[in-house]
C-alpha positions as CSV (number, residue, x, y, z in Angstrom):
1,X,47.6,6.8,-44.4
2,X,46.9,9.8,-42.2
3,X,43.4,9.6,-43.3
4,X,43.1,5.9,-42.4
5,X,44.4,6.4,-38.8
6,X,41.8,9.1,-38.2
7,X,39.2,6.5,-39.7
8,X,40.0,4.2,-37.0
9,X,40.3,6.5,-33.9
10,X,37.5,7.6,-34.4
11,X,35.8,4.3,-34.8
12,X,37.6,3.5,-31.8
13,X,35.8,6.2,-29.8
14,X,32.6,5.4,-31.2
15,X,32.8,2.1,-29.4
16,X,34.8,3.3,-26.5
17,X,31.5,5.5,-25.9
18,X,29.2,2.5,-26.8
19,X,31.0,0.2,-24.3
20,X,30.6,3.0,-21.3
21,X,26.7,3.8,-22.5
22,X,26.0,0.2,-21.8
23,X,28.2,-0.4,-18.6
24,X,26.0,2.5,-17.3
25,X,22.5,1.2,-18.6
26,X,23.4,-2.1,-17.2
27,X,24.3,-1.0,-13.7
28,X,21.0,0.6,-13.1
29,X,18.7,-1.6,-10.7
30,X,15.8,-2.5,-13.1
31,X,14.7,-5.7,-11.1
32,X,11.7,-5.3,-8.9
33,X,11.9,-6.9,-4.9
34,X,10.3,-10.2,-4.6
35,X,7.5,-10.5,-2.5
36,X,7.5,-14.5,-0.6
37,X,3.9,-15.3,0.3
38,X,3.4,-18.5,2.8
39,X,1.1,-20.9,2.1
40,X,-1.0,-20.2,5.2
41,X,-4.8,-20.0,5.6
42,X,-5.9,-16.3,6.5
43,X,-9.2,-15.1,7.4
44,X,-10.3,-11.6,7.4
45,X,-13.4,-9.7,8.4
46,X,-14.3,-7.0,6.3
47,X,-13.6,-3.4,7.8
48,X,-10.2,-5.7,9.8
49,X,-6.9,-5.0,10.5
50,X,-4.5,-5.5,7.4
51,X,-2.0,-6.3,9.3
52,X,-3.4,-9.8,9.7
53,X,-3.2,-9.9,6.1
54,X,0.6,-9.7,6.3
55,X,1.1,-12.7,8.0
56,X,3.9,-15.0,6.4
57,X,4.5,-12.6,3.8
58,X,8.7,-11.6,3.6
59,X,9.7,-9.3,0.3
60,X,13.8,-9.3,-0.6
61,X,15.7,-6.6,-2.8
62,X,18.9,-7.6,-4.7
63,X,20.4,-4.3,-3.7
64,X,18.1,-3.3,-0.5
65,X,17.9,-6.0,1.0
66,X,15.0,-7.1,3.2
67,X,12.1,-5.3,2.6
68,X,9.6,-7.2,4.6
69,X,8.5,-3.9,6.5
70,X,7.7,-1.6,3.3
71,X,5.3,-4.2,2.1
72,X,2.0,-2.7,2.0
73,X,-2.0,-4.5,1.2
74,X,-2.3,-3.1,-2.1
75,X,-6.2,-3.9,-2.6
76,X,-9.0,-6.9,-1.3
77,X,-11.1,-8.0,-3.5
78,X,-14.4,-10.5,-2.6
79,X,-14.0,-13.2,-5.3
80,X,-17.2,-15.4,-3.5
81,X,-19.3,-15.7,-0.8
82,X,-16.5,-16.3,1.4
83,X,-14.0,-15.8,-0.7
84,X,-11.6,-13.3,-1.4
85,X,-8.2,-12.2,-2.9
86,X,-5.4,-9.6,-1.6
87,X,-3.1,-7.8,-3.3
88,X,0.3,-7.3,-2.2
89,X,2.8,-4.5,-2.9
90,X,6.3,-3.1,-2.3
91,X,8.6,-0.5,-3.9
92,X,12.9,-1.0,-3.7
93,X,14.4,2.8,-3.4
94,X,15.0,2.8,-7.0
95,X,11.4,2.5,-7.8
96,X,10.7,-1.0,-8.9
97,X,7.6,-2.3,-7.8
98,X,7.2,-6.2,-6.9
99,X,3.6,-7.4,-6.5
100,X,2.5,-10.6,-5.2
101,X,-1.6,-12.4,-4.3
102,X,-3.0,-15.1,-2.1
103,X,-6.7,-16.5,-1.8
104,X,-8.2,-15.5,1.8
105,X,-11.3,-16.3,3.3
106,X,-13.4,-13.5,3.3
107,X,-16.1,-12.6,6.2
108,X,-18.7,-9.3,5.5
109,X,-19.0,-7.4,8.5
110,X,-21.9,-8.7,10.9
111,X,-22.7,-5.2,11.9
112,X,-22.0,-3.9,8.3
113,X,-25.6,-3.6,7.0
114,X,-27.2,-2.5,10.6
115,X,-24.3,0.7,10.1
116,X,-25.6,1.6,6.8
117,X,-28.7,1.2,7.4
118,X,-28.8,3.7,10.9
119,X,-26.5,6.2,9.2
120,X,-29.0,6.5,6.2
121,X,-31.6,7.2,8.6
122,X,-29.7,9.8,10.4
123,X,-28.5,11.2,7.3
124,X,-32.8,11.6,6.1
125,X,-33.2,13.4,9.2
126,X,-30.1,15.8,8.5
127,X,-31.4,16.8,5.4
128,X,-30.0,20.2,5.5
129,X,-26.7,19.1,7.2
130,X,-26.6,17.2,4.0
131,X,-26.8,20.3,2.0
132,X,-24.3,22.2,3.4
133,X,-21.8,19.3,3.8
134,X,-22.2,19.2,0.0
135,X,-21.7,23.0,-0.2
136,X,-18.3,22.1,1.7
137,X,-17.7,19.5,-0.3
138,X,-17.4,22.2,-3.8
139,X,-15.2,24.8,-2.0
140,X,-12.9,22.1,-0.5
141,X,-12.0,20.5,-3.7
142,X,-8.5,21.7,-4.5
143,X,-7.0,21.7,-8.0
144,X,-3.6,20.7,-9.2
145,X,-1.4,22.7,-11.2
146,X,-2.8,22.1,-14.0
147,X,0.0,21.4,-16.8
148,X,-0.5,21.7,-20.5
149,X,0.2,17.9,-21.2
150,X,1.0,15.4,-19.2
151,X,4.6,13.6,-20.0
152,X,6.2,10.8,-18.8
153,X,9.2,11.1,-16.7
154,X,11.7,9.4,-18.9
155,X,11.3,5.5,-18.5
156,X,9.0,6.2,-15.9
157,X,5.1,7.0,-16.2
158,X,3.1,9.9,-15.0
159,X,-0.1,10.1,-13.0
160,X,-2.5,13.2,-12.4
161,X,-5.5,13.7,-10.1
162,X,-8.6,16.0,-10.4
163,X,-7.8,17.0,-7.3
164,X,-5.5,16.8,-3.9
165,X,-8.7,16.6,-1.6
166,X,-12.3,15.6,-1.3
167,X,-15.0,15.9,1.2
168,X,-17.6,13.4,1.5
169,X,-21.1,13.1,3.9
170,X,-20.5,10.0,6.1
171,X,-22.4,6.7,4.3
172,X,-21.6,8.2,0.8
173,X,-19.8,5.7,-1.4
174,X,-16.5,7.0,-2.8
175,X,-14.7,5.5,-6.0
176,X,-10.5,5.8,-5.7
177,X,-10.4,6.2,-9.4
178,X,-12.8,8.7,-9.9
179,X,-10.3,10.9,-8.8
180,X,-7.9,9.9,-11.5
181,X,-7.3,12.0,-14.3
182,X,-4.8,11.1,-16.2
183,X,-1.9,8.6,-17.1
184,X,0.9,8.3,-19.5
185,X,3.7,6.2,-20.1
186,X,6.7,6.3,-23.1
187,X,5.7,2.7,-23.9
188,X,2.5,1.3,-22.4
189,X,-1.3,2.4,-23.5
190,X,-3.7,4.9,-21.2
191,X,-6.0,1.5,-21.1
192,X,-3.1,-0.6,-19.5
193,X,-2.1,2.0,-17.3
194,X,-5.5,2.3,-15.9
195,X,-5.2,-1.5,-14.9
196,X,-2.0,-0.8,-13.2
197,X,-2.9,1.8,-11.0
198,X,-2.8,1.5,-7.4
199,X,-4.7,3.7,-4.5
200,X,-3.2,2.6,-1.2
201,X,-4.6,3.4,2.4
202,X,-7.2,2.6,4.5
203,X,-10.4,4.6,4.9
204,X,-14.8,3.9,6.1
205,X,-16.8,6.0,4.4
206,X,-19.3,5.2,7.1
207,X,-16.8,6.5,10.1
208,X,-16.3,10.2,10.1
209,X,-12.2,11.1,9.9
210,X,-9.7,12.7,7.5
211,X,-7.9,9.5,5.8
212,X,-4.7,9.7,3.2
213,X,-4.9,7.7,-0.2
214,X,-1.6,7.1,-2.0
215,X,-1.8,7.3,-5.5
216,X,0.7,5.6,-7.9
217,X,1.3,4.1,-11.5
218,X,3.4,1.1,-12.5
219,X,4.2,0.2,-16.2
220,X,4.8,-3.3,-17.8
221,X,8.6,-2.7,-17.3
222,X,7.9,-2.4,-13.8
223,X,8.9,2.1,-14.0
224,X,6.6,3.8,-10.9
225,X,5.3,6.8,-11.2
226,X,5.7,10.1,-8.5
227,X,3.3,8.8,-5.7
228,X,0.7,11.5,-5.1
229,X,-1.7,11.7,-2.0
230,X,-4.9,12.6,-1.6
231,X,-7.1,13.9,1.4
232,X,-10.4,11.7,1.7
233,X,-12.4,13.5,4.5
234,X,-15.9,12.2,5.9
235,X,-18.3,14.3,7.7
């Protein structure tokens, strides 16, 4: 008899301690803001202002609240001649990510070419500038701490540069992910990741300045990883 009652207290606690597990699972926020896009027509000049992108575009949080402020141009890409599409973005202070798109029309830069064009003349004539900007370029390249594996953070994925900063002669095309070094997640693939990460900030490789890129990686379940920025300079 004694036996029995044992038996059942401590089946008891077993789902006492199941019950509380999942109360606590369930009460995390796990549903990403929602990102409200008008139907409005937008046209942008390449090398614009993104904050004509934002136009008619509202993001709500079940928990924050309005979020319209922290929404951020993710990414434009030219989809035709005059075509385009932009990528939206915002994160709730839990992490979730809500993304959201519209069609734009897209305009290339009327002075765009004649820029190039000058500054690779200019650059011809600098030859040796050239040099030593790329000598610059080596010793300003800062590593990471370099860990022995990268692990994701729980739930959440990790991300890992080749470096925290970069500098760059002025008309020398840059790639945001050749900087990437790394991704992992506990569910999702290296290839998947890849396609989710994001590089946010504005920089012209063809106007000489220091400009910030922030670096982060968002997995099917929605998880973010640590943001991580990176110095982009241009001399």
């Amino acid at each position: 008899m004694k036996q029995r009652l044992v038996m059942l207290a401590l089946a008891a606690g077993c789902i006492v301690l199941a019950v509380a597990g999942a109360l606590v699972y369930l009460g995390q926020d796990r549903k990403a803001p929602e990102i409200t896009v008008e139907d409005t027509e937008i046209s942008y000049t390449e090398g614009g202002d993104y904050e004509e992108l934002l136009e008619g575009v509202t993001a709500e949080d079940n928990i924050d609240g309005d979020l319209t402020d922290q929404v951020f141009v993710d990414k434009i890409i030219q989809t035709g001649e005059d075509t385009g599409i932009v990528y939206y973005g915002v994160m709730d202070k839990h992490h979730n990510v809500g993304t959201a798109r519209r069609t734009i029309t897209y305009h290339l830069s009327e002075n765009g070419d004649e820029a190039v064009a000058e500054q690779t003349e200019e650059a011809e004539e600098a030859e040796g500038e050239e040099e030593e900007a790329a000598g610059q370029e080596e010793a300003a390249q800062t590593e990471p701490k370099e860990e022995e594996t990268l692990q994701p953070d729980g739930a959440r994925p990790a991300l890992a540069l080749t470096a925290t900063e970069t500098t760059i002669a002025v008309g020398t095309a840059f790639d945001p992910m050749s900087v990437v070094k790394d991704a992992v997640d506990d569910v999702d693939t290296k290839d998947s990741l890849y396609q989710r990460i994001s590089a946010n900030g504005t920089y012209d490789t063809n106007v000489p300045g220091t400009y910030t890129i922030q670096y982060f990686v968002t997995d099917s379940s929605g998880n973010t990883s640590d943001p991580q920025n990176f110095t982009l300079k241009v001399q």
